[in-house]
MIMI-796856 format. One record per residue (C-alpha): z, x, y. Coordinates in pm, 1 decimal. Example, Ala and Ser with C-alpha at 12.3 -4.5 7.8 and 13.67 -1.06 7.14 Angstrom:
<nodes>
         pz         px         py
      780.0     1230.0     -450.0
      714.0     1367.0     -106.0
</nodes>
This chain:
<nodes>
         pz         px         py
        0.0        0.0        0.0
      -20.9      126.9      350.2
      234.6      254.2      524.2
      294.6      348.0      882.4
      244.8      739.8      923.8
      604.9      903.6      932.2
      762.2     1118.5     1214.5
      868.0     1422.1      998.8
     1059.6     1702.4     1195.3
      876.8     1971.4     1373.1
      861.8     2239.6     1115.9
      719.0     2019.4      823.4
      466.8     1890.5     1120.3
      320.5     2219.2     1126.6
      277.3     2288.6      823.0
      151.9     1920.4      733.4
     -136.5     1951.7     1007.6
     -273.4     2304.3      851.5
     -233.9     2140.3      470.1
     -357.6     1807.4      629.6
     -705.7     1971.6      783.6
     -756.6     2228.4      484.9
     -756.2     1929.2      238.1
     -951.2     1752.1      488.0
    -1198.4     2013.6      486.9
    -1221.3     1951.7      102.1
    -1291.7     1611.0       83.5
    -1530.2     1605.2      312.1
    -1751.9     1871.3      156.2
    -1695.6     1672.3     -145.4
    -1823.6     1386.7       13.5
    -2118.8     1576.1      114.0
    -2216.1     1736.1     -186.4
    -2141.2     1383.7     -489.2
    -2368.3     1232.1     -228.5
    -2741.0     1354.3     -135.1
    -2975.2     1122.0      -13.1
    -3250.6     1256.8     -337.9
    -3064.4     1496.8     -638.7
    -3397.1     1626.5     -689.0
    -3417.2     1785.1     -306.0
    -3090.2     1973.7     -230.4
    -2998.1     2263.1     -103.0
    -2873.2     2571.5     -346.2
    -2519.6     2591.6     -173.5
    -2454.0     2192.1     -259.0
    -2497.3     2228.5     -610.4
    -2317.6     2330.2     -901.5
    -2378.6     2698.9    -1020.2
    -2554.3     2611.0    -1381.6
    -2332.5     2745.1    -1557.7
    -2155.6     3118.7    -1496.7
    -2150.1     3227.6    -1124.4
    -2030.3     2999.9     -858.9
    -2141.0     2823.0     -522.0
    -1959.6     2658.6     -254.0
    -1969.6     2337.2     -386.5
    -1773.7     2499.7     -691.4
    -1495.0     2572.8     -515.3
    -1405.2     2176.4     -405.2
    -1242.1     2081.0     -676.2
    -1007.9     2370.0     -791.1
     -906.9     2392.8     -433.3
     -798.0     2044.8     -441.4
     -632.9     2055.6     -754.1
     -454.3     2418.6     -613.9
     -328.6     2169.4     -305.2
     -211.8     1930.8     -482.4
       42.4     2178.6     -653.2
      112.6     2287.9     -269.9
      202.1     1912.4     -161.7
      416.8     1843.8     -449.4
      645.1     2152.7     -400.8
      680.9     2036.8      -27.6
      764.4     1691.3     -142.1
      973.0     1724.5     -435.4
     1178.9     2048.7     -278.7
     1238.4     1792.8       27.1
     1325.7     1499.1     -190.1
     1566.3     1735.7     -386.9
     1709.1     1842.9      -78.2
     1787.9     1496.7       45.4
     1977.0     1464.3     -316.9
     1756.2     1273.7     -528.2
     1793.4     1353.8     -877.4
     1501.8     1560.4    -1052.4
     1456.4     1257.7    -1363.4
     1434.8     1017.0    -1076.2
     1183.4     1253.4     -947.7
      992.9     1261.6    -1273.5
      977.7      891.4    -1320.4
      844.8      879.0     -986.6
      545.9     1154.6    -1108.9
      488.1      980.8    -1434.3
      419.1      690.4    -1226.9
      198.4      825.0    -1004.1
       12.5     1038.1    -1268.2
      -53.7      680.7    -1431.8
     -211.8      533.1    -1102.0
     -459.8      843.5    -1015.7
     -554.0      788.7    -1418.1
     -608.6      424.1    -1407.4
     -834.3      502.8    -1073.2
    -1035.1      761.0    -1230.1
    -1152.1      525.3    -1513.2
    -1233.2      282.7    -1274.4
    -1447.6      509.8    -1114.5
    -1653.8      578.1    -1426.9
    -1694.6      218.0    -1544.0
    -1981.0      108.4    -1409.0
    -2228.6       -7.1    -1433.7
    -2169.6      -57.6    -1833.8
    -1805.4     -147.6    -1807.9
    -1783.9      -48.1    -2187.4
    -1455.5       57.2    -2363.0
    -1711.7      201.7    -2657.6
    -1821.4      449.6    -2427.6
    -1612.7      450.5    -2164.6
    -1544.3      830.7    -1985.1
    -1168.2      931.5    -2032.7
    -1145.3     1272.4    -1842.3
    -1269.3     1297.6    -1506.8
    -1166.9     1428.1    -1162.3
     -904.2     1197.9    -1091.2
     -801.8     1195.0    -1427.9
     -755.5     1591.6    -1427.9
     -580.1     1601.1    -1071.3
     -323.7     1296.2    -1268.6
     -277.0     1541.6    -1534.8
     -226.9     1870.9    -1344.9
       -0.8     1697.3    -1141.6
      224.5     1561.3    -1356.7
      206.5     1876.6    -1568.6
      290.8     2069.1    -1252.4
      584.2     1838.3    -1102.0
      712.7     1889.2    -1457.3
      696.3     2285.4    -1478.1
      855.7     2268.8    -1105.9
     1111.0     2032.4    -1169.8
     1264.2     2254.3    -1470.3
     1229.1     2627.0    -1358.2
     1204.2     2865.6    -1090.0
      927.1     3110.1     -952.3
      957.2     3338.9    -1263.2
      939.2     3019.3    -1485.2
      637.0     2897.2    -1302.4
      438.6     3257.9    -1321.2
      560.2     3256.9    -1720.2
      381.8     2949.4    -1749.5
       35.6     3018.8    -1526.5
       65.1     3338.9    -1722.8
       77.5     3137.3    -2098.6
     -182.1     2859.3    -1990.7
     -413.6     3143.0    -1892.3
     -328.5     3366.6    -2207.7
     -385.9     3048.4    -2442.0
     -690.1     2910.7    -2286.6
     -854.1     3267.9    -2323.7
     -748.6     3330.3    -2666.4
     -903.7     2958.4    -2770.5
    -1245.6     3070.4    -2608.6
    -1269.5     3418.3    -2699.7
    -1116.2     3422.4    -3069.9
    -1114.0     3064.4    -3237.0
    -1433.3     3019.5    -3438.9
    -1664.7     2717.5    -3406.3
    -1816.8     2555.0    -3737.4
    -2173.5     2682.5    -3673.6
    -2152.5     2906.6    -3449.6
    -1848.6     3131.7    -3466.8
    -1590.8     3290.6    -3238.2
    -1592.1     3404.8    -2876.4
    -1930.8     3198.0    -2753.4
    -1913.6     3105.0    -2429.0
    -2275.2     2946.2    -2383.2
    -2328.1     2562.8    -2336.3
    -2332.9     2492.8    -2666.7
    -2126.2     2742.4    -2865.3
    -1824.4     2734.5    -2682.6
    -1468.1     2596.4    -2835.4
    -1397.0     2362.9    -2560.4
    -1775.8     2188.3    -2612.8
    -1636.9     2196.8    -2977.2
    -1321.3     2017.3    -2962.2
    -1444.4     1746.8    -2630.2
    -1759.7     1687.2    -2925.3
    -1513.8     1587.0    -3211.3
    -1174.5     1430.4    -3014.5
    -1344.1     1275.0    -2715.4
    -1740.6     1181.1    -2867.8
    -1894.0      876.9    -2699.2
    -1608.2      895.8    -2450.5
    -1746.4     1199.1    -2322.2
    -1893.6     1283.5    -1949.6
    -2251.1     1024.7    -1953.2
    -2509.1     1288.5    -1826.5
    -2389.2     1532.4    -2047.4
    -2314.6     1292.4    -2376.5
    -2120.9     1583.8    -2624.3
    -1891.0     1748.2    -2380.9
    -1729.1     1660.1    -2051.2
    -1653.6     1929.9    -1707.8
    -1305.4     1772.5    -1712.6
    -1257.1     1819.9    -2051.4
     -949.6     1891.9    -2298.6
     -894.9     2273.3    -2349.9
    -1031.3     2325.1    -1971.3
     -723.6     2141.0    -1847.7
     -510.3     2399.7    -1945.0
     -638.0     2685.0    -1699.4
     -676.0     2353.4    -1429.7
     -294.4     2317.9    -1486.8
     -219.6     2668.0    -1396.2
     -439.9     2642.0    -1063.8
     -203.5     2307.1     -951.4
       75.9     2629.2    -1057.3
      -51.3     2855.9     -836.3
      -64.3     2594.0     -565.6
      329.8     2554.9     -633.6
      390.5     2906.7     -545.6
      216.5     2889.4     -232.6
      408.9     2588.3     -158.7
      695.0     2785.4     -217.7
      591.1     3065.4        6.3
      573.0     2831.9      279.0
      920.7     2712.8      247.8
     1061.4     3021.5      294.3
     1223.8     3116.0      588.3
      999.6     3353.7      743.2
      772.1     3441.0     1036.7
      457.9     3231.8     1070.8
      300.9     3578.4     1062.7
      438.9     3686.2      743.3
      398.8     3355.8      573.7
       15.1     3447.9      634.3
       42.3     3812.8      529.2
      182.0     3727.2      233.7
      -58.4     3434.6      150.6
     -362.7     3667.0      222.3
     -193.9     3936.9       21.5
     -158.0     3694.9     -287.4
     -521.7     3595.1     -243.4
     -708.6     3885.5     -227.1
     -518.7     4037.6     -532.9
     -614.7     3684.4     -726.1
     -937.5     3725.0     -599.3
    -1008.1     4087.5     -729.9
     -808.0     4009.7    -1063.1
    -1082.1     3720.7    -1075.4
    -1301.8     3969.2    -1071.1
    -1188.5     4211.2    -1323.8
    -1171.7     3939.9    -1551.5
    -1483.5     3812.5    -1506.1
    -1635.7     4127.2    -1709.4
    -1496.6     3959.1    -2009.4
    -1464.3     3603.9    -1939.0
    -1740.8     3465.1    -1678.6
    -1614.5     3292.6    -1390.5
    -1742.1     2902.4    -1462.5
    -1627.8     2623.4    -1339.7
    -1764.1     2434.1    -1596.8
    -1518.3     2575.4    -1848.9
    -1234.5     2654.9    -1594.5
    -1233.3     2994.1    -1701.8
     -940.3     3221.1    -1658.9
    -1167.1     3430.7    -1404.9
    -1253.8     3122.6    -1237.6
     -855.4     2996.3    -1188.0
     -740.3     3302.4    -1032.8
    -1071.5     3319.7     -818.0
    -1101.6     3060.3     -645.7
     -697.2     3044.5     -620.6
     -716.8     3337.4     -449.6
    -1005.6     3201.4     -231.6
     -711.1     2898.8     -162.4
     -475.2     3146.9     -122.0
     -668.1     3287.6      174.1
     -844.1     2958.0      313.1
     -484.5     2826.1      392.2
     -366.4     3121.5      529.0
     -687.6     3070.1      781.0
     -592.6     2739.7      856.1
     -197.5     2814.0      907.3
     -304.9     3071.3     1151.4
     -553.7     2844.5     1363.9
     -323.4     2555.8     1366.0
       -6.7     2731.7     1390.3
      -72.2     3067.0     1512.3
     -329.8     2973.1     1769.5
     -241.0     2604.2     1820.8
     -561.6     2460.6     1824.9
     -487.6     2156.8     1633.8
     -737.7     1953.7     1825.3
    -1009.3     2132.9     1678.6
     -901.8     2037.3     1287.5
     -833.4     1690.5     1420.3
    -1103.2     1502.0     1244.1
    -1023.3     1685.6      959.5
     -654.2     1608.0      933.8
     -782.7     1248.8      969.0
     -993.4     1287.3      683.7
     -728.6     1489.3      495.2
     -422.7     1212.7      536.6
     -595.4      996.1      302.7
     -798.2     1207.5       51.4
     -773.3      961.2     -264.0
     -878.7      648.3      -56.0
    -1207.6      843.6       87.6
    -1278.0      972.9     -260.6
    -1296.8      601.0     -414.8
    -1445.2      426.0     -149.8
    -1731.2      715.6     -143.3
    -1723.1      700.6     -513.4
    -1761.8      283.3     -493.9
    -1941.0      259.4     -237.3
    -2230.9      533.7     -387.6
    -2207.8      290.1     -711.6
    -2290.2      -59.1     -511.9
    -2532.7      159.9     -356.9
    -2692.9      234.4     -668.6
    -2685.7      -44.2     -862.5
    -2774.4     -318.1     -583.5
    -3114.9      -74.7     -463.5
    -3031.0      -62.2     -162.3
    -3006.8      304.8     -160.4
    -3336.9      374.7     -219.5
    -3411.7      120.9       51.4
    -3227.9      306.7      330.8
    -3340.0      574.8      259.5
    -3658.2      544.5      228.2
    -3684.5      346.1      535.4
    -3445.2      543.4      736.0
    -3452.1      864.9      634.8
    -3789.2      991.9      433.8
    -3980.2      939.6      702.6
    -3823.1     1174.3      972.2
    -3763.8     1484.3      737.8
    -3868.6     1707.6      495.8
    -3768.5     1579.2      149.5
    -3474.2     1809.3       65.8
    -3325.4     1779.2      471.3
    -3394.7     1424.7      448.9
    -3166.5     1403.2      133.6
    -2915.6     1653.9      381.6
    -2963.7     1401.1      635.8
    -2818.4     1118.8      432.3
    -2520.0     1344.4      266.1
    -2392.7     1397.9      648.3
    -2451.1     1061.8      777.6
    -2281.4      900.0      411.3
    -1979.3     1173.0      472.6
    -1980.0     1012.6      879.9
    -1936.2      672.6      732.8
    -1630.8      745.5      530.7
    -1468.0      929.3      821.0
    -1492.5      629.9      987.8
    -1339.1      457.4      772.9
    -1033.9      736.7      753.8
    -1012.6      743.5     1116.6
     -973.7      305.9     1136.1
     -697.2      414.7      894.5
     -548.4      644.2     1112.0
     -608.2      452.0     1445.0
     -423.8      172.0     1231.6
     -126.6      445.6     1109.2
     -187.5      404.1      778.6
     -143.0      635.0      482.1
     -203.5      514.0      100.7
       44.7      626.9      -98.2
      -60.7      595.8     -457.5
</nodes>
């Protein structure tokens, strides 16, 4: 339900704005690149790296998976703080987990609305699992607990790809077809299984593992903010921790290719590192150099992330399925551009719409809550 925006004190206010605007930033690239006016005509940079390597687009989700673990250690450490006890606090996740899941498989069932082959993992399905996987690991350790666990999830996830043989095909393949996770989404999840790809789903089952420990690594860095330091040092620190994820990304992609498509280890502690350092940015130019006017539309955007996602999600779907996609944009759009900035042009003026919609929201001081 909506709720009137709160009035939190002057520290968490600063920190809210710079979290606010970077995740702001993320859904509306997000936006931008689930929605081109023609698939067949975009630009490189707005598309998915095939399969090893990476793009921009490829860093949208993991980053908003990493903030999530970020917002929940604000949350819960300030709900803890205020005395609320931590299985109160878990009921309160398990709940919330169960929403964001029940939305992602809304998302996915159109246009057949069939339980035979009806998608079960998905993006808001993963970010409902991370996060309840995360506010668990936070709610029952400290730092070294939560490094003990990225480190495990990581250490598990590689030994699964690199040594467990597949019937057919043996150990260690990491091509589209060979690899363990294709295996195991193939057998446990079959029909249920991502539609354009039919065997194996992006958001599948052993990938959620490493996608656990990025929400992890977003925990720490909500730690590191809640420390008592300098703004300065908060930042050092965070660009610190993100270049040394970055180049251990790196290292390990010589053995284990950084893909997003698998979640690789290299990938996880890549593009965390490339979090890492993003937020550090953004604490700097809102914080440092107070120019919070110039992230304003993003904040907007970034207050309600899970309400832009659907209604671009829905809205793309009625779009779709009525015709009157093609109908725009043919009309409106073909005519004036080339084919592949004509299909930009509609991506920007699609992602326009559903600020709109997030700033009525805003004008209107509401947040959803899920």
């Amino acid at each position: 339900m909506p709720h009137p925006l709160p009035a939190p004190n002057a520290t968490d206010s600063r920190r809210l704005v710079a979290l606010d605007a970077f995740r702001g930033l993320t859904i509306a690239f997000m936006v931008l690149v689930n929605d081109p006016g023609d698939g067949h005509h975009v630009y490189a940079p707005l598309q998915h790296s095939e399969w090893n390597g990476w793009t921009p687009t490829d860093v949208v989700f993991p980053s908003f998976v990493w903030i999530v673990g970020v917002a929940l250690t604000l949350s819960l450490a300030k709900r803890l703080a205020a005395g609320v006890s931590r299985g109160a606090l878990f009921r309160r996740a398990v709940l919330r987990a169960a929403i964001l899941y029940l939305l992602g498989l809304a998302v996915y069932a159109a246009p057949a609305f069939s339980l035979s082959s009806q998608r079960l993992l998905g993006v808001l399905q993963r970010i409902a699992i991370c996060y309840l996987a995360a506010a668990a690991i936070y709610l029952t350790t400290k730092l070294r607990g939560q490094i003990a666990w990225i480190i495990g999830l990581l250490a598990v996830y590689w030994v699964l790809m690199a040594w467990v043989p597949v019937p057919g095909y043996g150990a260690g393949r990491l091509d589209m077809e060979g690899n363990f996770a294709h295996y195991i989404d193939r057998i446990v999840l079959g029909a249920h299984n991502y539609h354009s790809t039919k065997t194996w789903d992006p958001e599948g089952i052993v990938s959620t593992l490493p996608a656990i420990a990025t929400a992890l690594f977003g925990v720490i860095c909500g730690d590191l903010l809640r420390l008592k330091s300098a703004l300065k040092q908060k930042v050092v620190w965070m660009l610190i921790a993100g270049v040394a994820l970055i180049v251990a990304g790196e290292i390990c992609n010589l053995w284990l290719p950084i893909n997003k498509k698998l979640w690789t280890t290299s990938f996880t502690l890549f593009m965390a590192g490339l979090d890492f350092v993003l937020l550090a940015a953004f604490l700097w130019l809102v914080d440092g150099l107070g120019h919070k006017r110039m992230v304003k539309p993003l904040v907007i955007i970034g207050l309600n992330p899970i309400t832009v996602y659907m209604l671009s999600e829905l809205l793309d779907e009625a779009l779709d399925l009525s015709g009157l996609h093609g109908v725009i944009y043919h009309a409106l759009f073909q005519p004036i551009a080339s084919p592949i900035n004509a299909s930009l042009l509609w991506a920007l003026a699609y992602t326009g719409l559903m600020f709109l919609a997030a700033w009525v929201m805003y004008k209107r001081g509401w947040v959803v809550r899920v």
